[in-house]
C-alpha positions in Angstrom: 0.0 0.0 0.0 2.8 2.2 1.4 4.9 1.7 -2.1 2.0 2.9 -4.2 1.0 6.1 -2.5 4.7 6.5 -2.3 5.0 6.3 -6.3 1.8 8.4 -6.6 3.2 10.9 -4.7 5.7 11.1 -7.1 3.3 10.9 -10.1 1.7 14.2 -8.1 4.8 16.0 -8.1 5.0 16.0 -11.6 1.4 17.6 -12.1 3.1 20.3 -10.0 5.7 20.6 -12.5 3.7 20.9 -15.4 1.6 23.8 -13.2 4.6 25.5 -12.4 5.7 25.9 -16.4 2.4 27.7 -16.7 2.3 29.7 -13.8 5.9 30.8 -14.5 4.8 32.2 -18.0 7.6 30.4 -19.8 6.1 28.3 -22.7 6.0 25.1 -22.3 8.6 24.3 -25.2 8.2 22.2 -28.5 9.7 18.9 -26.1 6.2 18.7 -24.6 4.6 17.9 -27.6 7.5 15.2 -27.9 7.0 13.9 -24.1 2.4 13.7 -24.6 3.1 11.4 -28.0 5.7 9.1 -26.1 3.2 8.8 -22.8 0.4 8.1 -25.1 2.1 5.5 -26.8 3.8 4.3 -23.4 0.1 4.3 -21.7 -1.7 2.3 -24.5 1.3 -0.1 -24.6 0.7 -0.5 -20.9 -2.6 -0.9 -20.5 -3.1 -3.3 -23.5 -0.4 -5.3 -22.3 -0.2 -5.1 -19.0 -3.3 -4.0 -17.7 -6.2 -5.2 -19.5 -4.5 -9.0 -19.8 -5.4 -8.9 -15.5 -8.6 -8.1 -16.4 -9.2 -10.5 -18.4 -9.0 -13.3 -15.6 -12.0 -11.3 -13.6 -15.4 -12.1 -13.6 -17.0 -8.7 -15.5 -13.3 -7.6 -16.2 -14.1 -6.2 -19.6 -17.0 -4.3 -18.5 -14.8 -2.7 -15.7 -12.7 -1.1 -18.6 -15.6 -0.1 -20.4 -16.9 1.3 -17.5 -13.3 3.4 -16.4 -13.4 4.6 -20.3 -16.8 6.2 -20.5 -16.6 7.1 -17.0 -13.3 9.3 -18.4 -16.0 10.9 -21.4 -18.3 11.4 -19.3 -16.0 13.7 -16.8 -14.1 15.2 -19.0 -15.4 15.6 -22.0 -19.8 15.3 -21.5 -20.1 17.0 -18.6 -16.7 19.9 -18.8 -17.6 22.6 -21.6 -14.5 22.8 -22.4 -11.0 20.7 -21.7 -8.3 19.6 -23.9 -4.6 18.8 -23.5 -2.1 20.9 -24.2 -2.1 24.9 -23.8 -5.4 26.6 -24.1 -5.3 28.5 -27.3 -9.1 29.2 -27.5 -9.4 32.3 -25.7 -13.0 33.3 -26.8 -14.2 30.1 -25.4 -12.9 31.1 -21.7 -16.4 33.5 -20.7 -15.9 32.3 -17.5 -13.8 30.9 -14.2 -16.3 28.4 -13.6 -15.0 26.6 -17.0 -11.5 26.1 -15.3 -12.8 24.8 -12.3 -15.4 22.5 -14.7 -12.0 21.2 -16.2 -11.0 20.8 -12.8 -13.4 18.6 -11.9 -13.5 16.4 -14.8 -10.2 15.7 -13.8 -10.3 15.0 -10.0 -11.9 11.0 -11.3 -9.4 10.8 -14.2 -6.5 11.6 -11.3 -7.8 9.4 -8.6 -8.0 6.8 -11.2 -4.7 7.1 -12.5 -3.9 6.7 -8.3 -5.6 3.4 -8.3 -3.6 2.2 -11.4 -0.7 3.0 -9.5 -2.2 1.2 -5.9 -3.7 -1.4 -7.9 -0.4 -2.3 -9.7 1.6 -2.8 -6.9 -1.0 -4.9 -5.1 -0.5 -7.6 -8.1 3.5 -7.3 -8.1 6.3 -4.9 -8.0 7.0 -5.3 -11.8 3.5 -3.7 -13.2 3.5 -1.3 -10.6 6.9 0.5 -12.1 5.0 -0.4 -15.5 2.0 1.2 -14.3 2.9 4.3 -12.3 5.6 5.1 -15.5 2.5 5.4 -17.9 1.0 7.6 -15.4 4.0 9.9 -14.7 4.8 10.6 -18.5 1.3 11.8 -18.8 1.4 14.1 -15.4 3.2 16.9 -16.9 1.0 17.5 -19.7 -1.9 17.2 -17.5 -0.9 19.4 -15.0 0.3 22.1 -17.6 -3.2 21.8 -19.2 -5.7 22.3 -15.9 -3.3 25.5 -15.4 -4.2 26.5 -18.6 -7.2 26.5 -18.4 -7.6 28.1 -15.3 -5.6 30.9 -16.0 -7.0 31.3 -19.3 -10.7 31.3 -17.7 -9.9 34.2 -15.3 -8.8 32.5 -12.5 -6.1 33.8 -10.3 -3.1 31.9 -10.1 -3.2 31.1 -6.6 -6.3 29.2 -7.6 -4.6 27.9 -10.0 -2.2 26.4 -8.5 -4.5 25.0 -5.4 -6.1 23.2 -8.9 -3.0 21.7 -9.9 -2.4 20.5 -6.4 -6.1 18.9 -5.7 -5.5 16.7 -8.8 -2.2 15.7 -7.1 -3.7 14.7 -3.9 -6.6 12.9 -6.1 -4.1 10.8 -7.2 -2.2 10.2 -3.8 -5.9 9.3 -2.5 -6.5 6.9 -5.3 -3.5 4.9 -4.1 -4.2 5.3 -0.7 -7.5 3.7 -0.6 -7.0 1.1 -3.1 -5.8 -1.9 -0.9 -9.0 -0.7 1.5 -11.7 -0.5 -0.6 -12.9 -3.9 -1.9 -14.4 -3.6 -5.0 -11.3 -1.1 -6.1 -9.0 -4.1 -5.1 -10.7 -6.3 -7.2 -11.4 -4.5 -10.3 -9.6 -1.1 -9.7 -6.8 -2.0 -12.2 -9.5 -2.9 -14.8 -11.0 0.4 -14.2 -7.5 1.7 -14.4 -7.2 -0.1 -17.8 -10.6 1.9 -19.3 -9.3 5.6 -18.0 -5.6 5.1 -19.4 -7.0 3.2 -23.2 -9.0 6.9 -22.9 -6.3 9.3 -22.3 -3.9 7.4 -24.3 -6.2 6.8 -27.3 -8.9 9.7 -27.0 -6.5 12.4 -25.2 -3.2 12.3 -25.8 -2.7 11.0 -30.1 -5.8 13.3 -31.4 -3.2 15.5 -29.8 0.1 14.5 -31.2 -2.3 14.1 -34.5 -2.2 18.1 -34.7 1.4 18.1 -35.4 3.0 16.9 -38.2 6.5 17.0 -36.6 8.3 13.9 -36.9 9.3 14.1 -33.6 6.0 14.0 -32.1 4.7 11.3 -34.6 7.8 9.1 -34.1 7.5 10.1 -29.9 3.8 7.7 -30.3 6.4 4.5 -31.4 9.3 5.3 -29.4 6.8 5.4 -25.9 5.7 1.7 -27.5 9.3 0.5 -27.8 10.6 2.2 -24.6 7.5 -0.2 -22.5 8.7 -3.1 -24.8 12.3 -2.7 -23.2 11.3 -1.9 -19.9 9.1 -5.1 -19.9 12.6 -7.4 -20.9 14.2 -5.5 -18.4 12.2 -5.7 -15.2 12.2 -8.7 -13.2 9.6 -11.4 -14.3 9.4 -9.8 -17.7 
């Protein structure tokens, strides 16, 4: 239990650090387009794999990940008026605060979820969880440099901002907390995990790397695919 909040903790630090390239006004730099197409292709690689193999030997396991994917479309994308990754470009949509802290919410289930991929992964064995929790940290940067985005591009001050970019940490930390403690998350948490990461892999992250027709960014989707190929050989029981 300890070892994943300990590794989500980490995964929440790097939300922080995606905030802070916001909130210090230096742009975020052509290498984050780079870093989104190699976590996507890291994350799919991962949950295909890794993830939704586990699920397979549950009883409704498939329906868990169907469940953790719409539940992510529903949050972010149904009930949020407006939330992409990336840095918010559409000014005239941003009429109001209340859209960043919409965006905020959306992501609070997506967070705690990537926390109980991380919990959840470690509970099975130490090998998926450092499979796991590095799909969810290469995605934390961009994620974190998105909510403050948002917020600041909605009219929120940067205080709040920041206390945004923090909450979705601490969702995450709380995911892996309560993991091991909660039951049904024990059981078919890392199914549900499976759903939310397919979602921000395949419906986030590459319709976003799909908007640049850099090489790098193209070629960062494959590279994330062989770096978890690697990393599979390379860790114990691989």
């Amino acid at each position: 239990m300890m070892t994943g909040a300990l590794f989500a903790l980490i995964a929440a630090v790097a939300n922080l650090a995606g905030g802070a390239i916001v909130l210090s006004r230096r742009g975020p730099g052509r290498y984050l387009d780079v870093l989104a197409g190699f976590g996507a292709g890291f994350m799919l690689a991962v949950a295909l794999l890794e993830m939704t193999p586990h699920a397979v030997d549950l009883h409704g396991g498939f329906v868990a990940i169907l469940i953790g994917y719409l539940g992510v479309h529903l949050t972010q994308h149904a009930l949020t008026p407006h939330f992409h990754f990336g840095v918010e470009t559409h000014k005239e949509a941003m009429v109001s605060p209340g859209i960043g802290v919409w965006a905020l919410i959306g992501l609070v289930p997506h967070s705690f979820f990537d926390g109980v991929a991380i919990g959840s992964g470690f509970l099975d064995s130490h090998r998926l969880g450092l499979l796991v929790f590095t799909a969810i940290a290469l995605h934390k940067v961009p994620t974190g440099l998105s909510l403050a985005s948002v917020m600041l591009a909605s009219g929120n001050s940067r205080k709040d901002t920041l206390m945004a970019v923090i909450v979705i940490g601490l969702a995450t930390v709380a995911g892996a907390l309560i993991t091991s403690f909660v039951e049904p998350l024990a059981t078919w948490g890392l199914a549900l995990a499976a759903g939310v990461t397919i979602y921000v892999a395949a419906s986030n992250l590459i319709p976003e790397s799909q908007r640049q027709h850099r090489w790098q960014v193209q070629g960062g989707v494959f590279a994330g695919v062989l770096a978890f190929v690697l990393a599979r050989i390379a860790l114990p029981g691989g």
